[in-house]
C-alpha positions as MATLAB code, in Angstrom:
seq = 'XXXXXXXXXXXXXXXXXXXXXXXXXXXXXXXXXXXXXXXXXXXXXXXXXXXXXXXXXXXXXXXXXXXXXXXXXXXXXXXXXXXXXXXXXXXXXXXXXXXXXXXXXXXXXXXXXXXXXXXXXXXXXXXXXXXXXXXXXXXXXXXXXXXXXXXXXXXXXXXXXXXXXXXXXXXXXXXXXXXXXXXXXXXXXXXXXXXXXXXXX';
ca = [
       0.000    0.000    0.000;
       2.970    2.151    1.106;
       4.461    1.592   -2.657;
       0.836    2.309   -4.108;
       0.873    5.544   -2.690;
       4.656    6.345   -3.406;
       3.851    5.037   -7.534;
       0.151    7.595   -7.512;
       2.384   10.326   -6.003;
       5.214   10.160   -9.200;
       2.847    9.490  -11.196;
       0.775   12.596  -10.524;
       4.595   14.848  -10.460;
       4.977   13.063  -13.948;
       2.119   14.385  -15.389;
       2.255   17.987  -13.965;
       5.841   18.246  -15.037;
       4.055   17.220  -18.418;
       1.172   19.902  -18.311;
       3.839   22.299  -17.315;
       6.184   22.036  -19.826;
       3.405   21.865  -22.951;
       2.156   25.032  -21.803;
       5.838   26.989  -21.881;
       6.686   24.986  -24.903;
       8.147   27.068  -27.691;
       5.868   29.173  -30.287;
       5.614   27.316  -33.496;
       7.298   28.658  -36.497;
       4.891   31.225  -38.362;
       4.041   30.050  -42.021;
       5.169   31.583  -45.707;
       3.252   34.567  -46.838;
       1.939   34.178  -50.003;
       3.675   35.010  -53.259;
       2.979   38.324  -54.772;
       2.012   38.499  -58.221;
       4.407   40.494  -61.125;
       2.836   44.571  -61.668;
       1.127   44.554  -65.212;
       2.071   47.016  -68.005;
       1.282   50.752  -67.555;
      -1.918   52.092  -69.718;
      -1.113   53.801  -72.769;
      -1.744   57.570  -71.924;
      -4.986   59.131  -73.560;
      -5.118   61.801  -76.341;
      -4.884   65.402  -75.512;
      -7.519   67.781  -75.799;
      -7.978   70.772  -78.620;
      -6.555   73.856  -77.971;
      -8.726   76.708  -76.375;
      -9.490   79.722  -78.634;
      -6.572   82.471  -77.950;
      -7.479   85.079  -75.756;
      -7.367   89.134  -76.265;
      -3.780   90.663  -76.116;
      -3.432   92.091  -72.338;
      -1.954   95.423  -71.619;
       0.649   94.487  -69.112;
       2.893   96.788  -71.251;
       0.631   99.603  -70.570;
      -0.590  101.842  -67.237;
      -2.769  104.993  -67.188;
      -2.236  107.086  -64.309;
      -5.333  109.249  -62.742;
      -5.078  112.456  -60.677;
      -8.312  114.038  -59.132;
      -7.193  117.827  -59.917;
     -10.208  118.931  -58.737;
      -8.466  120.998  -55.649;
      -5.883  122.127  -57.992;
      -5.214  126.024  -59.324;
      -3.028  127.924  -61.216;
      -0.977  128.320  -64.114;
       1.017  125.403  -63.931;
       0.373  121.632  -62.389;
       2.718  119.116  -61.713;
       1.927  115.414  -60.692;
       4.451  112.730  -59.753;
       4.756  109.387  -62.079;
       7.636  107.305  -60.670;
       7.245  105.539  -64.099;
       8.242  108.368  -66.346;
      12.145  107.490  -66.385;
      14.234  108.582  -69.082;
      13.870  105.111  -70.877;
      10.172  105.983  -70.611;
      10.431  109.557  -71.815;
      12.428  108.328  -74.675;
      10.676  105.287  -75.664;
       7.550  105.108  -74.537;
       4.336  106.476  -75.589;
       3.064  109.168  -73.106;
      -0.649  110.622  -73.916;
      -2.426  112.833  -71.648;
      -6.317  113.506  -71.304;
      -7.676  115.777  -68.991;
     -11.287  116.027  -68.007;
     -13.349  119.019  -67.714;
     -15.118  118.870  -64.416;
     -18.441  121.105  -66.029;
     -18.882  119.243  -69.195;
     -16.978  115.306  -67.724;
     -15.104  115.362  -71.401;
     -11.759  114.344  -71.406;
      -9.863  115.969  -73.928;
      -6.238  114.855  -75.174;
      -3.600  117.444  -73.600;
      -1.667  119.213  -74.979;
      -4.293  120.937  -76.285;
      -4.303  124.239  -78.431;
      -8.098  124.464  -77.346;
      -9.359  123.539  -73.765;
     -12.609  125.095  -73.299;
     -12.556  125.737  -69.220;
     -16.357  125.145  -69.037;
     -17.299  128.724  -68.118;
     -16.936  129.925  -72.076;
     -13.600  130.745  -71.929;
     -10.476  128.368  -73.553;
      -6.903  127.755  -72.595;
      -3.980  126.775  -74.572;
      -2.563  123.891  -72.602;
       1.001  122.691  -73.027;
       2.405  119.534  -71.370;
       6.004  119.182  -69.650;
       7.504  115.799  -69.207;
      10.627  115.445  -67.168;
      12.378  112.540  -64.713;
       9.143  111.417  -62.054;
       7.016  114.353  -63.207;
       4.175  115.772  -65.209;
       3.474  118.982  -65.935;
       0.755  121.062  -67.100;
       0.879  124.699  -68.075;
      -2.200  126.881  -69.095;
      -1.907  129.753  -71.042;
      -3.929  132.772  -72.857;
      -5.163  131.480  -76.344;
      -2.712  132.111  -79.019;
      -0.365  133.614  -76.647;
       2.617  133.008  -74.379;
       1.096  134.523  -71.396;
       0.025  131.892  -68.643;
      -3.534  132.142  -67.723;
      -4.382  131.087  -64.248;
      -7.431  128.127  -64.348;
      -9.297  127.519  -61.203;
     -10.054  124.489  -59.074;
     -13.682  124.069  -60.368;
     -12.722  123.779  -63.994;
     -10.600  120.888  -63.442;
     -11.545  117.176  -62.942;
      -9.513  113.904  -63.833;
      -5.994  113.938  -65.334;
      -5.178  111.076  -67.209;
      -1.802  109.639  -68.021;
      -1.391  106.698  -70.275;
       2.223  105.023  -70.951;
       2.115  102.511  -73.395;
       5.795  100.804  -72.805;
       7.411  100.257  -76.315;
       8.532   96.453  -76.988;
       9.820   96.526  -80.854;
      11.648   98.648  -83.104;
      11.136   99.081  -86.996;
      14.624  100.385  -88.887;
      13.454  104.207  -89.369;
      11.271  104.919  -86.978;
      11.455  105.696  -83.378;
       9.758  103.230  -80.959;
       7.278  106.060  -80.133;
       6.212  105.666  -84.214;
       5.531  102.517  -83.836;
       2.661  102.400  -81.107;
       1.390  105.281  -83.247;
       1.611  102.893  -86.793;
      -0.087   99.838  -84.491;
      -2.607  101.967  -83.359;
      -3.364  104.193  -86.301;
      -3.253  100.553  -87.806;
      -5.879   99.739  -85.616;
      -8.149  102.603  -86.600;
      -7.970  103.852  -83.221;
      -7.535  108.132  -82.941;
      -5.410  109.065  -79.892;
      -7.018  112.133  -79.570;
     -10.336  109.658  -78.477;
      -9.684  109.597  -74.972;
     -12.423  106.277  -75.184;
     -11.084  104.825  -78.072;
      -7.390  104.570  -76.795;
      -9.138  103.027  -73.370;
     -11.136  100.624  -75.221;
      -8.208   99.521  -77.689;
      -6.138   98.927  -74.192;
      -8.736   97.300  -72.634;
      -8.412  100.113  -69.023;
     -11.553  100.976  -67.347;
     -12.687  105.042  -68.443;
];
């Protein structure tokens, strides 16, 4: 009975020892992933569209300036135009229109005739130099200035149309005239030269 007992107890360690070692028993190896395929051939690339319809020519080559010179006086105005270097002044294409504040016509300066909107006229002559603008007023016919006042004035407008080819001959100045005379557009039409440019009035 003694040896009974002595066998059930070793056999009982036996199979704990068993239990105990299958549960911390090494993790099995993990299996092969799977075999990726080979990347098919790339699509052929589809056909490209028509071409859009070209658009108008911009005006990136061409600013108007605009002075309110409705406080102004006197027999000679200056304004300030950074742009007007002496590339500018000797290239470019400088018109000037200047509105009368009764009537809200703008006329192209220099003009022999600027009616003043009260019935009288001036003679106005135009001074371009380095940075500035000038406008002088004189009698009709004459030399002598003749003072205008504030409420005859309105707008001043300063177009520069920046030159960007030259034609054996001709100055580059000639040219914009040719292109716009071309055009059928009269620089003396303060509208016409705005609408040709494509600038707000």
């Amino acid at each position: 009975m003694k040896n009974a007992m002595k066998l059930s107890k070793y056999l009982l360690m036996s199979l704990l020892t068993v239990f105990i070692v299958s549960c911390n028993g090494e993790d099995g190896e993990d299996g092969l992933d799977g075999i990726n395929g080979t990347q098919g051939p790339a699509g052929t690339n589809g056909e490209d569209g028509a071409d859009g319809a070209n658009g108008q020519d911009g005006n990136a080559n061409v600013v108007a300036y605009t002075f309110n010179l409705s406080a102004e006086s006197g027999s000679s105005i200056s304004t300030d135009i950074p742009a007007l270097t002496q590339d500018a002044i000797d290239n470019d294409l400088i018109i000037g229109y200047l509105q009368n504040s009764q009537s809200g016509t703008y006329y192209p300066i220099p003009a022999g005739v600027w009616p003043n909107g009260t019935g009288g006229f001036y003679d106005i002559a135009v001074d371009v130099a380095l940075g500035k603008y000038w406008l002088h007023f004189y009698q009709v016919g004459e030399q002598t200035f003749n003072p205008i006042s504030n409420v005859e004035l309105g707008t001043l407008k300063v177009v520069i149309a920046e030159s960007s080819s030259t034609i054996a001959g001709k100055s580059n100045k000639e040219n914009i005239h040719t292109k716009l005379k071309s055009a059928g557009v009269d620089i003396n039409d303060y509208y016409a030269v705005m609408d040709y440019f494509g600038m707000e009035y």
